[in-house]
N, C-alpha and C positions, 0 to 999 in steps of 0.2 A: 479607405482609399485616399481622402484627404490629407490622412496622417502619413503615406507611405511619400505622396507627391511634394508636401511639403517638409521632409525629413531631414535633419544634418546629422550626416552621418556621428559617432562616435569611438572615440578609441576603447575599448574594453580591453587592455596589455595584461591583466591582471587574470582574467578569464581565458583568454587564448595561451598564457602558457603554462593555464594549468591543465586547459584542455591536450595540451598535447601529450601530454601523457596518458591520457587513458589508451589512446592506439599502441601504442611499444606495452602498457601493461597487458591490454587482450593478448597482441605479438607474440609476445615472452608466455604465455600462458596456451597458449596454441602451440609454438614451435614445441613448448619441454615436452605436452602430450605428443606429437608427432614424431618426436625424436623417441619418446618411452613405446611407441607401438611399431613402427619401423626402422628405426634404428638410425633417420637420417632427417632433418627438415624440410619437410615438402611445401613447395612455394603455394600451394593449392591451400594449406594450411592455414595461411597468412592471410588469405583472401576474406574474409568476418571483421579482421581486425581493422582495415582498410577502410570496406563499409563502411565498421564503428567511427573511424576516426574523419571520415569524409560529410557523415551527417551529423555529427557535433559542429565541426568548423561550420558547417554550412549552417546551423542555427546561430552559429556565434555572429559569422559576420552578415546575417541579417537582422541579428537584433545592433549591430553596429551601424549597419546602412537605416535604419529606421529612427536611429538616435537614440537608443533605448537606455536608460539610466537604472538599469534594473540591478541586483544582487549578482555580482559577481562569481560568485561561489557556491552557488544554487545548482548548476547547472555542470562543473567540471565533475563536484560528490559528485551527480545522480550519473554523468559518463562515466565514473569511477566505479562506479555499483554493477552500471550494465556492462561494462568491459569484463570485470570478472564473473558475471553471470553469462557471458558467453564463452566463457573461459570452464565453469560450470557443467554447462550446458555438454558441452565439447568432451566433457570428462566423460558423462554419466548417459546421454543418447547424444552420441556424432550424427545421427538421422536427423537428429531437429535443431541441428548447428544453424542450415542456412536459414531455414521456418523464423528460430527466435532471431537471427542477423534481419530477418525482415520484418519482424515486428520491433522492433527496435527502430529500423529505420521509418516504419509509419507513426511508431510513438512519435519521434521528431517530428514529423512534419504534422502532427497533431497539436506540441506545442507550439509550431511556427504560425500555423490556425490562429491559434487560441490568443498568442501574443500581439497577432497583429489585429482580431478583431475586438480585441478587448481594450483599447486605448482608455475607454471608461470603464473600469468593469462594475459602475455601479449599476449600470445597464440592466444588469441581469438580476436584482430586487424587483423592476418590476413586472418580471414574470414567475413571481416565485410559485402561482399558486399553477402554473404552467410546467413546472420543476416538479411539483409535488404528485401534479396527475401523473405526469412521465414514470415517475419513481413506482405509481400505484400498478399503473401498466406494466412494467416490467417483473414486477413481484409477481402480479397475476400472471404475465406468460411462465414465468420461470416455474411455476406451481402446475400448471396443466402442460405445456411443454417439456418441463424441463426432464434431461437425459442424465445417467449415470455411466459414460465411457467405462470407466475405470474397476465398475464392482465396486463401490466401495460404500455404498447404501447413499449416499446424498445424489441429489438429482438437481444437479446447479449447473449442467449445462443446455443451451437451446444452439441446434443445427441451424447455419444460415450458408446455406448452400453447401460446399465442398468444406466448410469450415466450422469446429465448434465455440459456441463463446460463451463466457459467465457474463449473465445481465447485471449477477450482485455487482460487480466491478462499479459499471456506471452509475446502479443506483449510490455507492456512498458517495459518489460527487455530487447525484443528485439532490440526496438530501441533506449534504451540505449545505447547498445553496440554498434550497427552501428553508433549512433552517436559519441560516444569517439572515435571509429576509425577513422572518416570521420572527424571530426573537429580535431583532433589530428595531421592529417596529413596538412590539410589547415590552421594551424593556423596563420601561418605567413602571406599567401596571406588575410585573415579574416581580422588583423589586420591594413594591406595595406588600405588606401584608394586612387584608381586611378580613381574612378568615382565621379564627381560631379554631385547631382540633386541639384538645388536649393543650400538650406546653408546645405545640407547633403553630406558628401564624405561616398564613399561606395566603396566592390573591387568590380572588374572586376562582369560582370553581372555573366557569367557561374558560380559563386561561390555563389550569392544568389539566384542559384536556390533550395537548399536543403529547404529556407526559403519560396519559393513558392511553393513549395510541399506538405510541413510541414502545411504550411497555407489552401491548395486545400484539403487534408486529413483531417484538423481537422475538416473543414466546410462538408466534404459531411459524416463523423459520424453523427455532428450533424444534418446534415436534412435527410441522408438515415437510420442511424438508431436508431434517436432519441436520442444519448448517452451522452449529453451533461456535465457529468462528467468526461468522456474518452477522451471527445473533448478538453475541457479543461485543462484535467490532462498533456495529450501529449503533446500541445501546450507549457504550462508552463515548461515542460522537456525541450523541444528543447531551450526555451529563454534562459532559465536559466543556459543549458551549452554551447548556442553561447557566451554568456559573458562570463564565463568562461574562453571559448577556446581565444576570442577576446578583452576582458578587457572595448569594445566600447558598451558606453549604446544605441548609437544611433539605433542597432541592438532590443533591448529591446523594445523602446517607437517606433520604426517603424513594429513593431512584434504586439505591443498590439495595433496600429495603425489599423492596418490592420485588424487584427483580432475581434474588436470592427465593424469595418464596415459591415464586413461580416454576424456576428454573427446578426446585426440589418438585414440585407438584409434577412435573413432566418427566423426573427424572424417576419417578416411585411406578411411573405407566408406561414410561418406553422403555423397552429391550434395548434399544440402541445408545441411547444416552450413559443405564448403566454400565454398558459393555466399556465405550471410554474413560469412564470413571473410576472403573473398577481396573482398567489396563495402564490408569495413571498413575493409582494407589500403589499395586501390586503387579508390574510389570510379568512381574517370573510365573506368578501362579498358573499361566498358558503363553508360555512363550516360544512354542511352535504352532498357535493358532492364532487368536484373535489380538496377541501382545506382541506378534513376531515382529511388527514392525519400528515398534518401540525397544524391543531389546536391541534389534541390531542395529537403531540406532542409536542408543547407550555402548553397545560394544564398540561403533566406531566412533567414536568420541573418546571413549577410555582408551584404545588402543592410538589415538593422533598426541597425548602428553603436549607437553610444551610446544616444539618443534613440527609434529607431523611425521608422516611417513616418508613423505616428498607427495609431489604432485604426477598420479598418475601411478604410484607404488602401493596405492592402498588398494579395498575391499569397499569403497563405500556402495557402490553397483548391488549389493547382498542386501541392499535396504532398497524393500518396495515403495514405488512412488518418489522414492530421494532428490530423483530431478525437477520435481513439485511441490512436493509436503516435506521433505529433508534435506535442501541442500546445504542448511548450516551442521546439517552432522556431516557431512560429507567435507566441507572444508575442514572443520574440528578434525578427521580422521588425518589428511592429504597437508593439512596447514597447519596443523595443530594450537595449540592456544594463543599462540603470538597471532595468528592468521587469524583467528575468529574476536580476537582483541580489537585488530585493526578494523575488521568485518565494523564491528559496534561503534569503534569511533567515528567512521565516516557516519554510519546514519544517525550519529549524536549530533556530528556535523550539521548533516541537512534537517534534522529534528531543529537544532538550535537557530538555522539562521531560519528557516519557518514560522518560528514566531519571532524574532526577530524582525520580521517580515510586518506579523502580524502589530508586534508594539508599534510600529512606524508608521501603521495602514492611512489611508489620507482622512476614511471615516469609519463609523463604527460599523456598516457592513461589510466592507472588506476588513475590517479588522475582524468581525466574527467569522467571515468567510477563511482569511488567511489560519488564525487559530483552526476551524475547523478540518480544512485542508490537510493541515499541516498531524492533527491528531488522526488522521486514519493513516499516515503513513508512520506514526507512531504505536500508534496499536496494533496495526500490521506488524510488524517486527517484534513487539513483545509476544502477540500471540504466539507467531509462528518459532519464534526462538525460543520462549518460555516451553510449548510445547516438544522442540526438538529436544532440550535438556529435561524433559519430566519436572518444569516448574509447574506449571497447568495442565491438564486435561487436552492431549491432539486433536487438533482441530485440521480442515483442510484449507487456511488461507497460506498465501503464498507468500512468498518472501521479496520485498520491493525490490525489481530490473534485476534480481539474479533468480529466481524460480524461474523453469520455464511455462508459458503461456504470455501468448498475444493479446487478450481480453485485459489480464493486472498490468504487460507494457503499455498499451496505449494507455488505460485509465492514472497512471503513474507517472508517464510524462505529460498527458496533460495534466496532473496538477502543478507538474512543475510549471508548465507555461501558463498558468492562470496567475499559483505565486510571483512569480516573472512580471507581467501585467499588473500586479497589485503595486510588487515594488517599485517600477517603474514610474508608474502611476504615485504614489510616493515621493518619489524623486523629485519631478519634477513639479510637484505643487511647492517643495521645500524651496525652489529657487525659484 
């Protein structure tokens, strides 16, 4: 409240006229579907894009009225992303046009939260081990709770009223944060080697235990609830900011070590692991059963070539779940490669100023926080694209602000507004 009352305003010119484009790109991607299904632009059309454009500015010029010196360009990407995943959205269920246009709009005011309470976000190290119970709660509801809408064997959703949501979502923010606090604080003993196995030094055991935790939790996702994109995603969080926090790869390749074993041991006992593995290998060998959905989305990806079909002249609708678990074969099919080109450069974009972010951080927990942040919204996107083109094994994570569901929006724009707050926070110790 202090920070709001004593605030000078700032010009952000740089960010507002990038932001204005995201509203005429949803526009333009609304009218051409409207015009391809009746024949004519209906103003009722236009009305998502509006919304979109109305809760961006209105994040803009309150991190203008608050003085906020944050990254400029953080913020127009991620409107850039969710303009055409309401664009998306609109293609593949027109029923959940207005649903995702409203999570959308609670994302925002989720990072408007998060940017205005977090003026220090070193704040939030010292409740990490408050972070960590949150995380433990959650995993445990998600496992006696948790629901499978879809058929699809994983049970990652919990009913909260009239509404379904994925708890994973929140937990990788959560244990983001526990982890920049907890490796933050051990860095130096992390760094230590006082243990020798064989030709590996490692510290003190009590200290690799976060790493057999982290290793015990990603394996019993994967075999109690199936998730093996969450399993994965978390896994790769944790690696990727032990080295960070430890600069030692040996933490890394004894991570994937491990995690490689495991992963085989679970996959020789569940039915369901092999069934993915075996539909990633050999697509065709069932592919009007348990591969159907991967063939046709390799079909539509083959059939979008360079250019696309156009938007609104394809088949991608013929791929189950597309508006969730495939909508980058769907753009592939309707946008064709130039379109899934561009897809990737934005989120290199926000990949790159992310950490970006993170080099600048003011200390090394937000600097492990911003890193960490910034890598689930990275692994997000490899998994879910890796898997849409049969680079990996399909998993059911979503694709950042253009998959639809309200659980990966809010969680996705807040981390923009956490980044946001880090930068900010940045800024202004620099002057």
């Amino acid at each position: 409240m202090s920070r709001i009352l004593t605030a000078r305003p700032t010009g952000r010119f740089s960010e507002l006229y990038l932001l204005m484009w995201a509203g005429p790109l949803a526009a333009a991607g609304l009218a051409t579907l409207s015009s391809v299904r009746s024949g004519q632009v209906q103003q009722a059309a236009l009305q998502p894009a509006i919304v979109l454009l109305v809760v961006l500015l209105g994040l803009h010029f309150w991190l203008s009225f608050i003085g906020s010196r944050a990254d400029q360009l953080l913020l127009p990407v991620a409107g850039g992303l969710a303009a055409l995943g309401l664009v998306i959205v609109g293609r593949l269920d027109p029923d959940s046009l207005w649903k995702q246009t409203a999570w959308v709009g609670l994302g925002v005011g989720a990072a408007v939260v998060l940017v205005s309470a977090l003026s220090e976000p070193s704040w939030l190290k010292r409740y990490k081990y408050t972070w960590a119970v949150l995380g433990v709660v959650i995993a445990g509801l998600t496992l006696v709770l948790g629901r499978d809408p879809h058929g699809g064997g994983a049970s990652l959703w919990v009913r909260l009223g009239p509404a379904m949501f994925q708890p994973g979502e929140i937990l990788k923010v959560l244990l983001a944060v526990f982890l920049a606090g907890y490796l933050d604080d051990k860095r130096e003993l992390l760094s230590a080697a006082s243990l020798r196995v064989g030709p590996l030094k490692l510290p003190p055991l009590p200290y690799l235990a976060p790493l057999a935790i982290m290793w015990g939790l990603t394996l019993l996702l994967l075999a109690v609830e199936k998730d093996l994109g969450l399993a994965l995603l978390l896994f790769g969080l944790f690696l990727a900011m032990l080295y960070v926090a430890s600069s030692r790869l040996v933490y890394v390749w004894s991570g994937l070590a491990a995690f490689g074993v495991g992963a085989y041991v679970i996959y020789r006992f569940f039915y369901y692991v092999q069934t993915r593995v075996h539909g990633w290998l050999d697509p065709w060998y069932d592919p009007t059963g348990g591969s159907y959905q991967i063939v046709q989305a390799l079909l539509a990806i083959g059939s979008g070539r360079v250019l696309g079909t156009g938007l609104g002249q394809g088949m991608p609708t013929l791929i189950p779940a597309a508006v969730t678990d495939f909508p980058f074969a769907a753009i592939a099919e309707e946008l064709g490669l130039a379109g899934c080109l561009a897809v990737v450069a934005l989120y290199l974009i926000l990949i790159y100023r992310g950490y970006r972010i993170a080099l600048a951080a003011f200390d090394p927990f937000q600097q492990l926080l911003a890193t960490g942040l910034t890598t689930v919204l990275a692994l997000q996107v490899f998994v879910i694209v890796g898997g849409n083109i049969k680079l990996i094994p399909l998993t059911g994570i979503t694709l950042p602000f253009i998959s639809y569901g309200g659980s990966s929006l809010l969680t996705n724009f807040a981390i923009v507004g956490i980044l946001l707050a880090i930068s900010d926070r940045s800024a202004r110790v620099e002057t």
